[in-house]
N, C-alpha and C positions, 0 to 999 in steps of 0.2 A: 496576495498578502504575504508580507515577509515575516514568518512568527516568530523566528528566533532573532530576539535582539544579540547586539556585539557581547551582551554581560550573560546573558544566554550560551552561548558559541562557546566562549570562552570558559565557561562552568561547565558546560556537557564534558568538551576536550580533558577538565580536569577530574572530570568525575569519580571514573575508574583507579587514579590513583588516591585518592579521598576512600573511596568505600575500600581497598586493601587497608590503611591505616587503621578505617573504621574499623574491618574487621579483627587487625592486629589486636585493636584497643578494647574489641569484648564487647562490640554493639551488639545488643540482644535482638533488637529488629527493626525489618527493612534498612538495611546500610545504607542502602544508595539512595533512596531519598532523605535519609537523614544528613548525610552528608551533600547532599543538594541544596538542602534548606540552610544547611552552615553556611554554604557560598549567596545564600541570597538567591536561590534558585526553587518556585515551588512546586509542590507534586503537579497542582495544573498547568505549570508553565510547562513539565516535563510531558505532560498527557496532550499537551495543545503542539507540540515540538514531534511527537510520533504521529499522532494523528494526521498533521501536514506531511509527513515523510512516509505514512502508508498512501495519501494522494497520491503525491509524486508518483512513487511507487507503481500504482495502476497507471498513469498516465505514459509512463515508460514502458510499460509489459504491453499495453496495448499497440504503442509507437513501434514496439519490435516485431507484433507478430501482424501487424499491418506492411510493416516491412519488407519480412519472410513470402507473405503471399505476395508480394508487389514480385519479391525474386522467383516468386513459380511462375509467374507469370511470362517472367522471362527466359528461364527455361522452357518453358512450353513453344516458345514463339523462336528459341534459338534456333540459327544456322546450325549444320553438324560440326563445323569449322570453331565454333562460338560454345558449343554443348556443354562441354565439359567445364569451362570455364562458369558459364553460370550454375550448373549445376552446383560447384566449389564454392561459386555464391550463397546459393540457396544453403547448403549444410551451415554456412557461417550464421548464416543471418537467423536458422532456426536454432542454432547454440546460443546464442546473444537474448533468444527471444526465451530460452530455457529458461536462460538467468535470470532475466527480467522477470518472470512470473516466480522461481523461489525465492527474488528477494521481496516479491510482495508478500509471500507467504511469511516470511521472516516478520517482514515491518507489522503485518498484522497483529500476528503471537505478541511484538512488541508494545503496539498499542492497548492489548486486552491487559498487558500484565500491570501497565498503568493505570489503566480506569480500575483495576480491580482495584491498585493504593489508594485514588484519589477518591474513589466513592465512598470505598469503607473508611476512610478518615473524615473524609465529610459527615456521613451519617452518624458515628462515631462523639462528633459536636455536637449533635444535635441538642445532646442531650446538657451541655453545656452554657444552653443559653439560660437566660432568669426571666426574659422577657418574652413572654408565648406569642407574640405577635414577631418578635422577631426570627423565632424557631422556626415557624409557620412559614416568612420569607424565606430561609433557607431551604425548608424543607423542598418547597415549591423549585426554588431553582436547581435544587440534587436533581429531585426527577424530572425536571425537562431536560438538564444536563446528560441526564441517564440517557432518555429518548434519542435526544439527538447522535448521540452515540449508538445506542443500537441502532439506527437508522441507518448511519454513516457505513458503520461495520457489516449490517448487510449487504448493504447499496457495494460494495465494494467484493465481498464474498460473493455475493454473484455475480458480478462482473468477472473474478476469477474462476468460475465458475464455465461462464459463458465462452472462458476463451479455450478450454479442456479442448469440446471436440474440433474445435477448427485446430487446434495443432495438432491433435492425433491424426486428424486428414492433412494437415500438411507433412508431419514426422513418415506416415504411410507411402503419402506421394515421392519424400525424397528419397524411401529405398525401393521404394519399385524403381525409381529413375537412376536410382544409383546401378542396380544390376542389371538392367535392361532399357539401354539407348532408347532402340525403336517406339519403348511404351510411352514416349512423347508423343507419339500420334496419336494414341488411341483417343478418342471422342471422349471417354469416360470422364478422364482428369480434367477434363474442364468443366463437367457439368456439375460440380460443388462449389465451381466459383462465387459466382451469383450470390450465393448462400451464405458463403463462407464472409463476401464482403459485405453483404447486409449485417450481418449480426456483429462485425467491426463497426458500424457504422452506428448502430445502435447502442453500442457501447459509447460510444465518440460523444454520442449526445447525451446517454447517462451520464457522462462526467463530466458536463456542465452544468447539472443538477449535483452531482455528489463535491464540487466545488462551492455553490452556493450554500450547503449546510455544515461541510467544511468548515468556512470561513465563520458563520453562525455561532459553530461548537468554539470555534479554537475564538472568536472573540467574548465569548462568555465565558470560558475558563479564563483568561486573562484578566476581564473585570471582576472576576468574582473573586478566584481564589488568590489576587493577589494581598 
């Protein structure tokens, strides 16, 4: 699902120079969604726009550090001819896989600081309706909204979670192998393989569930909160 429409895209891009103005101009609170909503951009189109970019996010961190271990692999199995080369490999591809997991840590922080606007602005109406039947509806879809979000945000934090120790065993593997050739043969390094690609794997297929509720959240903030 594609969440950010062209008038989306182009409202994020301009965001940041809207919320300095705002700020220039004395806005008392939350700038940046106030100036979102000036371009036609709502708190939940912004919360459904992070929420799909913490996805990504995990689906990239994961693609790196499956990566990483595909290049131990290959150091383990290198020629000495070949060694150091993939070794050179392997350091890159666990840099790339660093990055990949702090920018999900980013996109997270990112996503929490949204739901925290767009909940407390929802609730915030609650109290705005006349019609208690209609309050009720709202109410009702705040907290599935909620739900699904905390769900999401789990479902994700532990996945980030889960990838901690297989990169500390693979970050471990690449300086043993850095200061010491020979410890390519040792039997040891490879007996956390196994292990290491199970819980990749297992990840691989949480996040065809953590996509189907995904997609759930970010299309109910777009019907609702538009």
């Amino acid at each position: 699902m594609i969440v950010a429409s062209e008038r989306l895209s182009r409202a994020l891009r301009w965001g940041l120079c809207i919320v300095l103005l705002g700020l220039l101009a004395g806005c008392q609170s939350s700038p940046y969604y106030t100036s979102m909503e000036r371009l036609g951009v709502s708190r939940g189109e912004v919360l459904a726009e992070r929420v799909d970019a913490a996805r990504q996010a995990q689906q990239r961190a994961r693609e790196a550090l499956d990566s990483a271990l595909s290049r131990l692999e290959l150091a383990l199995s290198a020629s000495p001819s070949t060694f150091s080369r993939e070794r050179e490999a392997l350091t890159q591809a666990l840099e790339k896989s660093d990055d990949a997991q702090r920018d999900l840590a980013w996109r997270l922080d990112d996503a929490d600081e949204a739901a925290e606007a767009v909940f407390t602005e929802w609730h915030d109406e609650l109290d705005d309706y006349h019609d208690e039947r209609y309050r009720e509806l709202s109410e009702r879809q705040l907290a599935e909204s909620r739900e699904r979000y905390a769900d999401i945000r789990q479902a994700l934090a532990t996945s980030r979670e889960q990838m901690r120790p297989v990169t500390e065993t693979l970050n471990d593997t690449a300086l043993l192998l850095e200061h010491e050739e020979k410890a390519r043969d040792l039997a040891a390094l490879g007996d956390r393989m196994p292990e290491m690609r199970d819980t990749l794997d297992e990840l691989a297929t949480r996040a065809a569930q953590i996509d189907r509720e995904t997609d759930a959240l970010v299309e109910a903030l777009l019907d609702v909160r538009e």
